[in-house]
N, C-alpha and C positions, 0 to 999 in steps of 0.2 A: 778710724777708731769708732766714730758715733756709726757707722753701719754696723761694725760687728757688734758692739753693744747694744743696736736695735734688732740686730739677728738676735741673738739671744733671749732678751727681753719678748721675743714676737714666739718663741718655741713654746708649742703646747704641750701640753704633758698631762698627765691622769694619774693622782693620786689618793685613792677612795680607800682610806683606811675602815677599818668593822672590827668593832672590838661587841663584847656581848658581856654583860655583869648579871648577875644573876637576883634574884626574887629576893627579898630581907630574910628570907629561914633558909638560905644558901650563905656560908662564912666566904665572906669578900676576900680579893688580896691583900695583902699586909699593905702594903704602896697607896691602896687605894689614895688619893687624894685629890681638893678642890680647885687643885692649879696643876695644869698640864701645859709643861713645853716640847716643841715636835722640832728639830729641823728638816727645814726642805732639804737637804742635803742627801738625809738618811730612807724621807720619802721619794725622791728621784732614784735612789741606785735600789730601795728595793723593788720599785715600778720596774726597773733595767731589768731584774731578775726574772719578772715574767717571759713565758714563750711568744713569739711573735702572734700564734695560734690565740693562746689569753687573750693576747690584749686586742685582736681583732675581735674574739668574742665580746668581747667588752664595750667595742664598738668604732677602737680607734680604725684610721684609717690606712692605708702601706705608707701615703707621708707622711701621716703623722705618727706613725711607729717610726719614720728613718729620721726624723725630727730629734725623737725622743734619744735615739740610739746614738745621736750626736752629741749629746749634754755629756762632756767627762769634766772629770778637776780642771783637766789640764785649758779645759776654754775656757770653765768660769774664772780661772784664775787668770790668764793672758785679759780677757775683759777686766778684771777687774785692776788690774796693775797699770792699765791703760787709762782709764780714771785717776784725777786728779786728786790728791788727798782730800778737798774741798767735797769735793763728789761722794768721796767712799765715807767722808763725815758724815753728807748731808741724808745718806742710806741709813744713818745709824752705827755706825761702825764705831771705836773705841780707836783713840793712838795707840793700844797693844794692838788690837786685830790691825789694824794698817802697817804696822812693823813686820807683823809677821807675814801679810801679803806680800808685803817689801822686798823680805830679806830671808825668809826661811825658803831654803835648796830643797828640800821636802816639799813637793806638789801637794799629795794629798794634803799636809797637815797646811801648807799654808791656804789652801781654798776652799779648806773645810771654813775660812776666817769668811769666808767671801759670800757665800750660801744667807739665806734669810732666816730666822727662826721667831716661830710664833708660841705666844703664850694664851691660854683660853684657860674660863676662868666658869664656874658654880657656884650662886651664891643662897639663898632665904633672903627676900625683903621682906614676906610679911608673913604668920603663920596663925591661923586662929581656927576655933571653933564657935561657931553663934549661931543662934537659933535654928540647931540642929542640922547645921552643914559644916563641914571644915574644908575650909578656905585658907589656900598655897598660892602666892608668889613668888617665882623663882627671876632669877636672871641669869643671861650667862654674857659674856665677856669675851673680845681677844682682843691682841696687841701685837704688834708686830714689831718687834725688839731691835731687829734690821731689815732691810726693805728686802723683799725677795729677789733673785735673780730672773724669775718669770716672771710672768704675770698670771691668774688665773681669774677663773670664775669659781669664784669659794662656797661653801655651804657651811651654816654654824645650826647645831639644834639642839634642843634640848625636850627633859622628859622626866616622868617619875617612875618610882617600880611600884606604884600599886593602879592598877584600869579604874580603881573608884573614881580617880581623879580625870574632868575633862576641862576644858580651856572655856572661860566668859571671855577672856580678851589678850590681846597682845601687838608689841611695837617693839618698835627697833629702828636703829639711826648708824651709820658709819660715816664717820667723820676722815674725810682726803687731805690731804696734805702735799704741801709740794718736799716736806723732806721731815726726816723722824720727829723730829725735835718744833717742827715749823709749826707758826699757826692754822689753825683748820682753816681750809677756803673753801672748803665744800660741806654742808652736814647732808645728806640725802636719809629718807626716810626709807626705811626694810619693806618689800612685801612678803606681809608673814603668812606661812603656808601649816597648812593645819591639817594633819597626818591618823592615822589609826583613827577615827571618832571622837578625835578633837582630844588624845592624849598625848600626843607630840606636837611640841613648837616650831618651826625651823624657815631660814629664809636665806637666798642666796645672795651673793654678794659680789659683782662684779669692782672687781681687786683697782682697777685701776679707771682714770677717766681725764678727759681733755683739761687742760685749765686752758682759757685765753685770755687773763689778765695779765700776762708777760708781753714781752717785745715778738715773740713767737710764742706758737702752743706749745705746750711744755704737757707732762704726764703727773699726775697728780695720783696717790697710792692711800688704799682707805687702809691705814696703821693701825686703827683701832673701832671699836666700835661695841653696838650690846645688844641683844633681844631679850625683853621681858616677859613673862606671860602670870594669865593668874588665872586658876586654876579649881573648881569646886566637887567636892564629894559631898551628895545629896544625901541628907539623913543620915549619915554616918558618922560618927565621930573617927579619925585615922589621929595614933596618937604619935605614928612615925615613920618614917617614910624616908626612901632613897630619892636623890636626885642627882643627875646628871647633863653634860651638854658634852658635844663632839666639836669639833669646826675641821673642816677636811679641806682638800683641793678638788675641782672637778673642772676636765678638758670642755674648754667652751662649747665645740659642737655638740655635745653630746645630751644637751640637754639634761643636766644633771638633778640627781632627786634624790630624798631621802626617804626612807621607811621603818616606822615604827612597830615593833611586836614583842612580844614573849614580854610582857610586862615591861621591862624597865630598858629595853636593847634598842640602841639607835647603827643601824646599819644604814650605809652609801651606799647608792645605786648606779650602775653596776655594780656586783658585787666579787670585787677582787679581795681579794682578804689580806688584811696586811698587817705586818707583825708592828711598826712604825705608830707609835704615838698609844692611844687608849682614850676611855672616857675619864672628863673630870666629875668626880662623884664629892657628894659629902651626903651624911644622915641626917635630918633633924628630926627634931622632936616639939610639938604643942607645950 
């Protein structure tokens, strides 16, 4: 059992979603909003959807395409039935989603229960105009609602849609756990990576890490966490402004990056294009 559940958990995969919003004098989606949840689920099968051709462009490798090609329902769910109710708790999981891994004859629907899904988040901490700059704090946020069935090397970023604004400063912290609900045993500090001329935020997040405070090493999964940034337009007053953040998946080798342009667009690197998820935006206003 603990093999194939560590085969699993050890599968890389590549999920670099790009969504692109447009400048404040372009009418946004109705949807638009400041809370975004993705599951992994729906970003694994349309990763599948790619050509072998893609996703070599991309960078992956023939293993790690034949890897990918292996992730169906039907293994996440045998893994997951194999776990112990204790276990599929300590993921996050609800007693409805573990009934229905349990007990529904439906593959897809029962291991759509089994899949991870993340929530990222957009917010304002601080907004001001003073002596002749305006000066933006944003944050952005995720969470992991239930533990993924992979692992990955994450990227979270965020951004404004107006260039006036560039970045004085920014941090970020992800907090590990040995299970959703657990105490933090780890808080690790972000290294924040600063994008387009200092208009974009962003820093990657390796998803998982040893714990050795157990009887054995155990895997500890950073569930949540935040990056900050604050942000000044010189001599301008801006009396309102979009903002946004992403958080995506990115396959470890591959050295993942992100890239800031066209105002207010945070696109993943490589750039596979993916219908799976969007940015979370909100407007404020001075």
């Amino acid at each position: 059992m603990k093999k194939k559940i560590a085969m699993l958990f050890l599968v890389l995969t590549l999920c670099l979603p790009t969504y692109v919003y447009a400048s404040e004098d372009v009418p946004r989606e109705l949807d638009s909003t400041d809370t975004v949840t993705v599951s992994e689920r729906d970003m694994i099968l349309e990763l599948q959807e790619k050509t072998d051709s893609d996703l070599r462009k991309a960078g992956l490798s023939p293993s790690e395409i034949s890897r990918l090609r292996a992730i169906n329902d039907k293994t996440v769910l045998e893994a997951a039935r194999k776990q112990s109710d204790f276990e599929l708790k300590q993921r996050g999981l609800t007693e409805t989603q573990i009934s229905i891994i349990r007990n529904e004859p439906n593959i897809q629907t029962a291991a759509s229960q089994a899949y991870g899904e993340v929530t990222y988040t957009i917010k304002k901490v601080a907004y001001e105009y003073k002596s002749g700059n305006t000066v933006l704090t944003i944050k952005a946020t995720w969470e992991w609602n239930s533990a993924p069935m992979c692992l990955f090397t994450d990227i979270i970023a965020m951004t404004t849609s107006d260039y006036n604004f560039t970045k004085t400063s920014s941090s970020g912290w992800a907090n590990y756990r040995l299970s959703k609900n657990g105490e933090v045993k780890s808080k690790s500090a972000l290294t924040m990576e600063t994008g387009d001329s200092g208009r974009g935020i962003s820093s990657k997040i390796n998803l998982s890490k040893t714990y050795n405070g157990a009887a054995r090493p155990t895997k500890m999964i950073a569930f949540d966490g935040y990056i900050t940034g604050t942000l000044r337009a010189d001599k301008k007053k801006i009396s309102a402004v979009g903002i946004s953040s992403r958080y995506g998946h990115a396959e470890i080798a591959l050295n993942p990056s992100v890239s800031f342009g066209d105002g207010a667009s945070i696109s993943f690197s490589p750039s596979i294009s993916m219908k799976t998820g969007k940015e979370a935006y909100q407007r404020v206003t001075l």
